[in-house]
N, C-alpha and C positions, 0 to 999 in steps of 0.2 A: 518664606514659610507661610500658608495660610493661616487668617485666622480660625479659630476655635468657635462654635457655637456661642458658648458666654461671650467670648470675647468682642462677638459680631452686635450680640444683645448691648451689650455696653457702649463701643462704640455708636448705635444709635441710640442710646439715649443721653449722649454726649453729645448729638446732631439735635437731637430736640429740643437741649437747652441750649445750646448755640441760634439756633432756629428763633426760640421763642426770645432768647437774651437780643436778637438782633429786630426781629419783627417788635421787639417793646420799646428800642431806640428810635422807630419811624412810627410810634402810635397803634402798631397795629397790635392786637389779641387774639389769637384763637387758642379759646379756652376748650377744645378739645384737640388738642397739641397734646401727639403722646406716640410709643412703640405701638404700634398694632400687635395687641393680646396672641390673636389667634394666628400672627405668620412666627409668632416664638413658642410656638407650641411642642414640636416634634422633636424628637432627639439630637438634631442636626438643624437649629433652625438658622433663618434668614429675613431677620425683623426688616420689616418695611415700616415708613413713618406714617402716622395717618396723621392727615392733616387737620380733619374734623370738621364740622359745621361751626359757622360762623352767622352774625347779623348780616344785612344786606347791605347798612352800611358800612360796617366791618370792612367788604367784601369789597367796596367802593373806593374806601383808605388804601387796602390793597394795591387796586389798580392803580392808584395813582403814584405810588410808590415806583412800583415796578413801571410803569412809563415815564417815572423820570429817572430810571438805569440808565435808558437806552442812550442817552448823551456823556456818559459818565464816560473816561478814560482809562484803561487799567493799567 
């Protein structure tokens, strides 16, 4: 059964905290980490995550994160 509108809303913002809960376990912050307002807007919505602006070093933390995935094993 598909989900619901709400229920779409909720589930992403249960990816946001997931998101930001695991991006705080490697250093990283971005403090504008949130559902994007305006894709939950309509009757029938389909929230997208916005990621948001970030410092430059922020940005830099980032990359190094995610280039040290690429060895990881799953």
């Amino acid at each position: 059964m598909a989900m619901t509108g709400i229920e779409r809303v909720r589930a992403a913002e249960e990816v946001v905290a997931r998101l930001r809960q695991g991006l705080g376990e490697v250093g990283v912050t971005l403090p504008s980490l949130r559902v994007d307002p305006v894709s939950c807007a309509s009757s029938d919505p389909l929230p997208l995550i916005d990621l948001g602006r970030c410092t430059p070093d922020m940005a830099l933390r980032l990359v190094a994160v995610l280039g040290g995935l690429g060895g990881r094993q799953s």
